[in-house]
N, C-alpha and C positions, 0 to 999 in steps of 0.2 A: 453760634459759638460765642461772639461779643456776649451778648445778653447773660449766656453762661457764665464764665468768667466774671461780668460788672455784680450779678447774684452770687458767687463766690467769694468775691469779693466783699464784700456786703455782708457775708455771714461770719466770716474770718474775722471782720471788725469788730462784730458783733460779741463773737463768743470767745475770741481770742485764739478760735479754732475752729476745725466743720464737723459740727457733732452729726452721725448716722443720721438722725430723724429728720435732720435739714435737708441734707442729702438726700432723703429720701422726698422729700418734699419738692426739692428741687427739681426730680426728675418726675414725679409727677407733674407741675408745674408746664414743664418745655415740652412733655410728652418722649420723654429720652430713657431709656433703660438706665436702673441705677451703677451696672458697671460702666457705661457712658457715664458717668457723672463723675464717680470715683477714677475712672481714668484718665479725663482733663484733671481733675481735683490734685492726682500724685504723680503729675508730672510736673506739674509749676512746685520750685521749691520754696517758693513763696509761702504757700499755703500748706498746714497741717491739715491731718486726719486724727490726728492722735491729743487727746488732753493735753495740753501745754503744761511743764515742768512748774514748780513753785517758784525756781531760779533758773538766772540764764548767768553762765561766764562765759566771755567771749576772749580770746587772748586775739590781737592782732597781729597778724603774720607778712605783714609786707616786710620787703627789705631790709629797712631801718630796723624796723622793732629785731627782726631774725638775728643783725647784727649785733641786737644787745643784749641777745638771750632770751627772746621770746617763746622758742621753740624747750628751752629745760625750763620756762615757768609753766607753760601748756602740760610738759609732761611730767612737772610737779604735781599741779592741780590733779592730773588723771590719778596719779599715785595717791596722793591724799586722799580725795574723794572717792578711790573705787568706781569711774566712770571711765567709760571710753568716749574718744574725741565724739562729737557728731551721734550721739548716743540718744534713744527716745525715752530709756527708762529712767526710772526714779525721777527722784526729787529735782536735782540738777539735771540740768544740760549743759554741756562742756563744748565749745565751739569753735569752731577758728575764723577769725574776721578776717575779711579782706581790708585795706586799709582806711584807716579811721581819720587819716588828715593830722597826725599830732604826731610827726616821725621827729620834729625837735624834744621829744618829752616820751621816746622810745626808750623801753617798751608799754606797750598800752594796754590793760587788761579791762574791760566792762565788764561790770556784774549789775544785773538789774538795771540798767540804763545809765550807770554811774560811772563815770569815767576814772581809772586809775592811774596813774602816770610815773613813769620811771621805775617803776615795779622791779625789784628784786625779787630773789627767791625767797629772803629771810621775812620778806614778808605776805608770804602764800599761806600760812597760817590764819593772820590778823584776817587778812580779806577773807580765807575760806568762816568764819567766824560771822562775818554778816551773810551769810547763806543758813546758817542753822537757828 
């Protein structure tokens, strides 16, 4: 199972996901059935099965950020965008963070790796803008 996992790992880095033929590779490889393979694969939420989105927005949802309205910029974003939270289709992925560490500068929204800080809603626009 280790070996498994450090090879999933390893592919995930690779392709930014676990594309089928890996997988299938994989279980070649260990000598393991490919629904063994795919079912370590979707239970760590770590790891996709599915082509990675173009964008990622993440709104942070701890405490702080909840206190500043995090949770009507999250379901701004959903509105705008036509995505549900935690969603695998399209373009976007719409997500909710566990805490980011910047609850002085709550609420916090990430898009593509990019930190946003003190985030209103008037400007859920401007940000949804560097996603298209």
């Amino acid at each position: 199972m280790k070996f498994i996992l450090e090879d999933l790992w390893q592919i995930e880095k690779r392709f930014g996901y676990l594309p089928r033929r890996e997988l299938e590779s994989l279980a070649e490889k260990h000598g393991k059935p490919l629904a063994e393979i795919f079912s370590v694969a979707s239970f760590y939420s770590l790891f996709s099965v599915d082509n990675p989105p173009k964008h990622f927005i993440g709104v942070c949802t701890c405490p702080s950020c909840i206190a500043n309205g995090a949770l009507e910029i999250l379901h701004a974003f959903e509105e705008e965008l036509g995505v549900s939270i935690n969603s695998d289709e399209g373009d976007i992925r719409l997500l909710k963070l566990q805490c980011q560490g910047r609850c002085d500068k709550a609420p916090v929204v990430v898009i593509d790796g990019v930190y946003y800080e003190k985030v209103r809603l008037e400007n859920i626009e401007k940000l949804i803008e560097k996603c298209r």
